[in-house]
C-alpha positions in Angstrom: -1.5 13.4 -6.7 -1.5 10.2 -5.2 -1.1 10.3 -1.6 0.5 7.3 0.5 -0.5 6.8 4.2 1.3 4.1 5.9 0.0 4.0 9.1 2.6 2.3 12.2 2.5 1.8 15.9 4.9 4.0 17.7 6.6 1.1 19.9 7.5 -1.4 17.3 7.6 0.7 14.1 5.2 -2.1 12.2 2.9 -1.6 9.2 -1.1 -1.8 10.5 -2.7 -0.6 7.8 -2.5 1.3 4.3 -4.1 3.9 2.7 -3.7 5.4 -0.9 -6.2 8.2 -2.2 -6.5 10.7 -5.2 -4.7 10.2 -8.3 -1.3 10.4 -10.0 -2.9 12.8 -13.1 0.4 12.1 -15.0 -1.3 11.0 -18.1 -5.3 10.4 -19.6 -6.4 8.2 -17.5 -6.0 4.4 -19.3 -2.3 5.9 -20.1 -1.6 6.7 -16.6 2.3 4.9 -15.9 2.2 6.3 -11.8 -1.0 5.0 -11.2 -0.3 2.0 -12.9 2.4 1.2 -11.2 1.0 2.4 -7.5 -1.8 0.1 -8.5 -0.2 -3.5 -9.6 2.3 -3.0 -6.3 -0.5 -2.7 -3.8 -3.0 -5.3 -5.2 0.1 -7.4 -5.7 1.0 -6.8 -1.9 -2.9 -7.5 -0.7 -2.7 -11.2 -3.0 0.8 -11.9 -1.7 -0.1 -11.2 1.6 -3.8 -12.8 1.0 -2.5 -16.5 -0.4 0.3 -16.8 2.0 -2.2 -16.6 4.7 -5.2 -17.7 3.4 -7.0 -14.8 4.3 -9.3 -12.7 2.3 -7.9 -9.3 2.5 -10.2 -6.4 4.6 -10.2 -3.5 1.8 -12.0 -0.4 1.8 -12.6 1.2 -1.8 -14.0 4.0 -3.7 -15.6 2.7 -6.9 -13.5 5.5 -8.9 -10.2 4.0 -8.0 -9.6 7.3 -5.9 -9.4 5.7 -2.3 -8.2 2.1 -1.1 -7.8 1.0 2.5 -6.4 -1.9 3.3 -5.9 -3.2 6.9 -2.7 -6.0 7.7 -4.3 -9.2 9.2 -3.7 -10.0 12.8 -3.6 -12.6 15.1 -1.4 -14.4 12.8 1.5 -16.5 14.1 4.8 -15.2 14.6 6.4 -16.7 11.2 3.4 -15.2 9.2 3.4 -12.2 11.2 6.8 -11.2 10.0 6.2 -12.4 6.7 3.7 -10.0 6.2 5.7 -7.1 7.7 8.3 -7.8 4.7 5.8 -7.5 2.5 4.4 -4.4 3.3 7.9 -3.2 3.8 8.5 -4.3 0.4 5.7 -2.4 -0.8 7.0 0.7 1.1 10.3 -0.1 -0.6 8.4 -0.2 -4.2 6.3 3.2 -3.7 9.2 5.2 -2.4 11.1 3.9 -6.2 7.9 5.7 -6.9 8.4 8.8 -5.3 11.9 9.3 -6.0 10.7 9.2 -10.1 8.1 10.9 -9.9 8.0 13.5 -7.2 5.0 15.5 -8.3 2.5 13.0 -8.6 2.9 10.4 -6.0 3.5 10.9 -2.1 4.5 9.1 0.7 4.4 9.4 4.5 4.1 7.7 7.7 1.6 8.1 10.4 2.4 6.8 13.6 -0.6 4.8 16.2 
């Protein structure tokens, strides 16, 4: 199962960091759809994020593809500072389609700083 960790601070409810471990298991791996799709929406997220801020990303990874880490920039200015909040919101939105399809092998939750 792929488990979703989306960590947030307590006071403002934003996204800080990211992290995604294990894997979906819902087909050989190559022919995988779950982890597929969790894949292209968080690298999509990190290059979003990445070129509107020109930024390399700060991304922790397994070579197996079984963990990933990824850490929101700060000291951004306010605009980009809620730009990247609705992206990573957006991502939440796109793993919770996720979840909702495909309840036994991907998982989300929050975890609160």
């Amino acid at each position: 199962m792929i488990k979703v960790n989306v960590n947030r601070l307590k006071e403002s409810k934003e996204i800080v960091a990211i992290e995604m471990t294990g894997h979906a298991d819902y087909a050989e791996s190559g022919k995988d759809l779950v982890c597929a799709g969790a894949s292209t929406v968080i690298f999509g997220m990190i290059n979003a994020i990445s070129l509107h801020i020109d930024q390399l990303p700060h991304i922790e990874e397994e070579d197996d593809g079984g963990y990933l880490y990824y850490s929101l920039p700060v000291d951004l200015s306010d605009e980009d500072h809620r730009d990247v909040q609705l992206l990573a919101e957006a991502l939440l939105t796109q793993f919770t389609t996720l979840e909702e399809s495909y309840t036994e092998f991907i998982q989300i939750k929050n975890s609160w700083r």
